[in-house]
C-alpha positions in Angstrom: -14.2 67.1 -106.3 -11.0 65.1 -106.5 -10.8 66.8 -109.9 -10.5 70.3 -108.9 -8.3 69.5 -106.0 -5.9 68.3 -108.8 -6.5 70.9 -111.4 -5.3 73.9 -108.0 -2.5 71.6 -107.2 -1.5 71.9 -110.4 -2.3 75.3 -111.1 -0.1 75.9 -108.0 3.1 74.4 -110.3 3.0 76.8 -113.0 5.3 79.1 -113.6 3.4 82.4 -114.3 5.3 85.9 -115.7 6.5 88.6 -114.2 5.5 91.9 -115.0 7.7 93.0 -117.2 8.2 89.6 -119.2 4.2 89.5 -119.6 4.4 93.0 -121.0 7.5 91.7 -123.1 5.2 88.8 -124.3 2.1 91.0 -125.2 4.3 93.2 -127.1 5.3 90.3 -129.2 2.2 88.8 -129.6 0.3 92.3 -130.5 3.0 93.0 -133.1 3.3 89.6 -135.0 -0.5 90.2 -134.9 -0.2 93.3 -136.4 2.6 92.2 -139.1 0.6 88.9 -140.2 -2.5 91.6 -140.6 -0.3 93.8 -143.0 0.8 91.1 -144.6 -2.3 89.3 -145.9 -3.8 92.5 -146.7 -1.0 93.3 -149.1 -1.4 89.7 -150.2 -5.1 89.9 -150.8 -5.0 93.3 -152.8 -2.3 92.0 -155.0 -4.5 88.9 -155.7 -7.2 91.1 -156.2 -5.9 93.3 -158.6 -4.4 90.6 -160.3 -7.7 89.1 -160.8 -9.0 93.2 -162.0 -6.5 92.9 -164.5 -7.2 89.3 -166.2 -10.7 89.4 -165.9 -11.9 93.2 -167.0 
């Protein structure tokens, strides 16, 4: 019990976001997301059509 007395005390300490930095933040997120995506695609088609192209 002591436990989750301590974890709401705590919980009462952070500092959560507003709304418009949270949207701010899951714009960021869902974009770097999106970019890292993109980029290992690219990545992984190159690879594979180097691989094609050596080993047809």
């Amino acid at each position: 019990m002591k436990f989750l007395k301590d974890v709401v005390r705590e919980m009462r300490k952070v500092s959560w976001p507003k709304g418009k930095e949270l949207t701010r933040y899951t714009i960021t997120v869902v974009t770097t997301v999106a970019f890292v995506t993109v980029f290992f695609a690219v990545v992984d088609l190159g690879i594979s059509q180097l691989l094609e192209l050596f080993f047809e």
